[in-house]
Each structure stands twice: as structure tokens, then as C-alpha cells.
N, C-alpha and C positions, 0 to 999 in steps of 0.2 A: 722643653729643656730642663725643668726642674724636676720634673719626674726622674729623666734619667741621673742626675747629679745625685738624687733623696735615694732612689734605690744605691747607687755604689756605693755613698755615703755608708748607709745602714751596715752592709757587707762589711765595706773595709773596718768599724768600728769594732766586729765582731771578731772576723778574723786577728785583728791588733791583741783584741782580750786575750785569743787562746794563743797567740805569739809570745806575749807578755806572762802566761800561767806556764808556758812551756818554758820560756828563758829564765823564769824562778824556781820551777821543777815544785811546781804546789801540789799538781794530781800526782807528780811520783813518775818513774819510769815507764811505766803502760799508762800512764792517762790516755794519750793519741789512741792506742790501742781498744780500753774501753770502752770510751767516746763512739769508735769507728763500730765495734761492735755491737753499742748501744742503738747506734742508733740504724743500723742495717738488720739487727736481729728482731729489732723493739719498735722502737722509734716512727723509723719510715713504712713498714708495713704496715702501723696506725692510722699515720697521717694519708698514706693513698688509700685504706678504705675510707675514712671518713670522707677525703674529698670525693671519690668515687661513687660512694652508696647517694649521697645528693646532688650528683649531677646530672644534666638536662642532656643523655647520649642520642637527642636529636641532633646535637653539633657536628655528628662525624661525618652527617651527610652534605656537610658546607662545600663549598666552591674551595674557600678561603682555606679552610683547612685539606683539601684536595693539592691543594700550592704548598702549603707546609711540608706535605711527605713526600710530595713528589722531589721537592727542595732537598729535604731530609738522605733519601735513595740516591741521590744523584752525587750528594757530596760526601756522603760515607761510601760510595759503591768507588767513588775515585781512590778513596784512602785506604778501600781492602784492596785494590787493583796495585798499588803503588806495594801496600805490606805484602802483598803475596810474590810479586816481581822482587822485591830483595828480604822474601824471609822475614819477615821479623816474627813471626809464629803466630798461631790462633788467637788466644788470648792477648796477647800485646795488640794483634792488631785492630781485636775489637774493640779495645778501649779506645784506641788511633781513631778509628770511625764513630764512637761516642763522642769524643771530643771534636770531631769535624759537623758533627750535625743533630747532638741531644744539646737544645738551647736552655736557659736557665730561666724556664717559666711561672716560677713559682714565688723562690724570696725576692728574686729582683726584675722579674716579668709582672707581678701583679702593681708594684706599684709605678711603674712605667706605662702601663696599660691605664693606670688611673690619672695620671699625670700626664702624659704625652698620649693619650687614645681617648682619653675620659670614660671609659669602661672598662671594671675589673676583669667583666666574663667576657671579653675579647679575646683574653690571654685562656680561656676554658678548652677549646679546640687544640693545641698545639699541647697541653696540658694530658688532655685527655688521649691523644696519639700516643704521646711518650711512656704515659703511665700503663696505656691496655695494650699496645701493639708492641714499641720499642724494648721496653726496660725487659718485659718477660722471654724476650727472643735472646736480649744482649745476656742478660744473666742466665739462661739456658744454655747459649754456645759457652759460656764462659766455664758454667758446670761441666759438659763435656769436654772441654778442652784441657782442664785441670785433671790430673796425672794421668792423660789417655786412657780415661776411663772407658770401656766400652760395653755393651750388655743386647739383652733385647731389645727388639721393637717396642714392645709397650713399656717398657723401662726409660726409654729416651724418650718417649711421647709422653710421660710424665712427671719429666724432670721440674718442668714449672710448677709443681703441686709442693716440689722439696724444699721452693725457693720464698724466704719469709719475704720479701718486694713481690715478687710473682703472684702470691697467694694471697697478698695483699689488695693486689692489683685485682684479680680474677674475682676478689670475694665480694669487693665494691661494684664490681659491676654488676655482678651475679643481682646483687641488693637492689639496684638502681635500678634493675634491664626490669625485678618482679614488682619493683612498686610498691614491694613491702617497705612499711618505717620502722625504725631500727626504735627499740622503747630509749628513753631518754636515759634509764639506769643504768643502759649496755652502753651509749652513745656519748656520753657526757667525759666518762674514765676513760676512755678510746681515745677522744679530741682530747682530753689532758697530757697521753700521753701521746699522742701526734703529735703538740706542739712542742714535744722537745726535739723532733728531727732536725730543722734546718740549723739552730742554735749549736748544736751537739756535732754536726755536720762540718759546719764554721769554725769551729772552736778546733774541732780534731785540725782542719785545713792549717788555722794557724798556728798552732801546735807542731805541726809538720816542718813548717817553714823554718823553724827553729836549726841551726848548725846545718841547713840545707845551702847546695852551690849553687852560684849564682844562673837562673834559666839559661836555656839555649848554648848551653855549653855540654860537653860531652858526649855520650854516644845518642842519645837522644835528641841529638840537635835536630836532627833535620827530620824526624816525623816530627816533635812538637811544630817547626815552620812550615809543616804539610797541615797540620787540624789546625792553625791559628788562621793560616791563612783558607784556607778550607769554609773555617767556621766564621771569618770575620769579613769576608770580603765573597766566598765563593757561595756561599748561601743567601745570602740576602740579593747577589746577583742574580742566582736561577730563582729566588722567589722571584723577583722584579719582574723577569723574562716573561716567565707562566704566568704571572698573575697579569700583566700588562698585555701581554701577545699572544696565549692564547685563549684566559679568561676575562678578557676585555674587561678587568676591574678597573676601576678609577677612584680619584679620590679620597674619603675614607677607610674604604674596604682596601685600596693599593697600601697604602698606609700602615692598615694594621699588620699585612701579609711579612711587608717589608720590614719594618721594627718586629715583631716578633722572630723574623729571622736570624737579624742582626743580631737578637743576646748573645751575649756571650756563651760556653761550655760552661756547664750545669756541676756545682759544687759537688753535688751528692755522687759524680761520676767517681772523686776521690775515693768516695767509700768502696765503691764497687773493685775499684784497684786494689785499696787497702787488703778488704776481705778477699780476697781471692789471690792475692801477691803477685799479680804480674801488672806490668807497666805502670807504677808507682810514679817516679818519677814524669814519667809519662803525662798522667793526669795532674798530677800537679804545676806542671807547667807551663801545660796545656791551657790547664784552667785562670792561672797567674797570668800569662801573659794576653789570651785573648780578651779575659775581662779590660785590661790596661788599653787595648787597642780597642775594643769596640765602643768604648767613648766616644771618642773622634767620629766614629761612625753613625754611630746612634745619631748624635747630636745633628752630624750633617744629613742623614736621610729624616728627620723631621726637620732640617731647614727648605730641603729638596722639596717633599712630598705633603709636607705639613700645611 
């Protein structure tokens, strides 16, 4: 239980900062702007090779993490079936499926994992899907989808090469798959400047909020109530399902499958919105209101399963 309260806690602190610097206009007119590009151009391409270049990509072949994607597929695969049945376009509607099933594994999954799972690298598998399989495909359809760009075959097969997340993402594993170590001179200003993504991420979020209408009102009502409940209630159920019925997991292992499910939509989804200008709103409210709801949730699937 205190895991999950310490991670929201820390979020919402953060978020308040850049609500508070946005409501005094201290960065100026583009701070949000900066922020979003700092930390999508700079920032997060840091921080996913450093996590990436020293991670252990034996994990992929888990069981546990097998229930993750399968989770993952099932509740983004509803939310593009629902966007493509009434239009809401490429782009909007990949965000729509980001927010139904990219969980927020990182600033508010690692200490939850340590506090309600009692291991950080619990939260590493779901981590590791999102960074080397998810983010590079989501940001790839997003590249294409943005001004109906179209070209050659090997133009579009190397769209992830153009994308600093993608590149990010590919270069850390490239590092990790050879087993090379990264010298500490290269590695050291890298993780300096990875540690400003989630902060940078948070701040723009709250920033945002600023002169924003209140959720679930307007024409975005009712995808954001398709990924909230999606992400807050329909993933942590088909985790459950698969991991209980047909990977006969129990106890710790059902556990971790299920809580890592249940986080909430993943802040840095914002930026991706941001940077690329479609379903802004979207993500934002997406990400505002499921984190609100999966409280309730969290708490009770470690009273449940705990």
C-alpha cells in the first residue's frame, strides 16, 4: 500500500511544480514547449539507452512478461478497432491505444515494484517491451501518419533510425545484446542527462494543465472513457485471465503480472502527443484521469492478490 501512495505522492508533487511555474508564466510562453522538446529530443533518448545498454535482455523470454504484451495487444487492438469504426485518424488513434495499454513503468512502476513487489527489476520486463518493441512501432506509425507522408520501401523501413526515442531505444540494446561496456567518460554525461527526462516530462505535464478544461468533457470525451477504462480495469483483467488461466501463475509471480498492469498511462505518452500535435488533449486526460482511478485499483489488487 505505501509503495503505491509514495509513487503518486512523488508525481503529483511534480506535476503541482510545473502547474505552479506555468500559472506564474516563470519559463515564459514556450516553457511547455521547450520542456516537451527537451525532453523527447534530449532527454528521453538518454535515459532509454542508459537503461537499455545495462539491462539483463534475458527478461524477454519470461512467462510474466509474455502476459504483459499479450495484455498490452489485446487492449490497444480494442482501442484501434473502436478509432477506426468511428474515424478518429492514424495518429489520434495511436495515441488512443498508447493510452490504453503503455503502463507507466518507470517513475511510478519502479517504486511500487519496490514497495508493493519488493523488487525494482520486477518492473524491468514490462520496461524493457515498451522501450524496444512498443515506443519504436508507436513513434514510427506516428512519423508516417504525420502529413501523409509517403516514399519508398526502405524509406519507411527506416523511419526508426530518424526517431531520437527509437534510436535511443535500438542503440541500448544494440550495447547490451554485444556485451560491450560503455567507458564511464561516455556513460556518466549520458545518465546526467537521462536524468532530466521524467522531471522535464512532469513539469511540461503540469504546465499543461494550466488554463486547461476540465477532463472528460468535449469532443474527446468518450475515447479518453475508452483508454481509462481500457487501461484501468481492462488490462489488469486480461493480465489476470492469462497469467491465472493459461499460465498457471500464482502468488507472487500473479501479482506482479497484475500490478504492473494496473499502472496507470505513461506520462512521457504526453510528449509524444505534444511533439507530433495530434491528440493532445487526448493524452492528457487520458493520463490525468487514469492515474486518479488506478489508485483504487492498485490498492485493491494488492489487497486481492497480496
Amino acid at each position: 500500500m505505501q509503495g503505491v501512495l509514495t509513487g503518486f505522492a512523488v508525481i503529483a508533487v511534480v506535476i503541482a511544480v510545473g502547474y505552479v511555474l506555468g500559472l506564474r508564466g516563470h519559463l515564459g510562453p514556450q516553457g511547455r514547449e521547450v520542456l516537451t522538446k527537451l525532453a523527447f529530443h534530449v532527454a528521453s533518448p538518454a535515459l532509454l539507452f542508459t537503461t537499455l545498454a545495462t539491462a539483463d535482455l534475458s527478461v524477454i523470454f519470461s512467462s510474466r512478461l509474455l502476459v504483459t504484451a499479450l495484455s498490452t495487444v489485446v487492449v490497444a487492438g480494442v482501442f484501434v478497432a473502436v478509432g477506426v469504426a468511428r474515424r478518429w485518424g492514424g495518429g489520434r488513434t495511436t495515441i488512443g491505444a498508447l493510452c490504453s495499454g503503455y503502463v507507466n513503468s518507470g517513475n511510478l512502476g519502479i517504486p511500487i515494484a519496490v514497495y508493493v513487489l519488493g523488487d525494482a527489476s520486477l518492473v524491468a520486463p514490462v520496461l524493457l517491451l515498451q522501450l524496444v518493441l512498443v515506443t519504436p512501432v508507436a513513434v514510427t506509425i506516428l512519423d508516417l501518419s504525420r502529413g501523409g507522408r509517403t516514399g519508398p520501401l526502405w524509406r519507411v523501413l527506416l523511419t526508426p533510425l530518424r526517431n531520437p526515442i527509437a534510436l535511443g531505444s535500438l542503440a541500448g540494446v544494440a550495447v547490451a545484446a554485444s556485451g560491450v561496456r560503455v567507458p564511464d567518460a561516455v556513460m556518466d554525461p549520458v545518465t546526467l542527462i537521462g536524468n532530466m527526462s521524467v522531471p522535464a516530462v512532469l513539469l511540461a505535464f503540469g504546465i499543461g494543465l494550466c488554463g486547461s478544461t476540465v477532463p472528460l468533457r468535449g469532443v474527446e470525451r468518450r475515447p479518453v472513457l475508452l483508454a481509462v477504462a481500457l487501461k484501468t480495469v481492462g488490462q489488469p483483467a486480461v493480465a489476470w485471465a492469462l497469467a491465472s488461466g493459461v499460465f498457471g501463475l500464482r502468488g507472487a509471480q500473479l501479482l506482479d503480472v497484475v500490478v504492473t498492469s494496473a499502472l496507470p498511462a505513461a506520462q512521457n505518452l504526453y510528449t509524444y502527443a505534444s511533439t507530433y500535435g495530434v491528440g493532445e488533449r487526448l493524452a492528457r486526460d487520458a493520463i490525468l484521469v487514469s492515474t486518479v482511478v488506478s489508485v483504487p485499483v492498485l490498492v485493491g489488487v494488492a489487497a486481492v492478490l497480496g
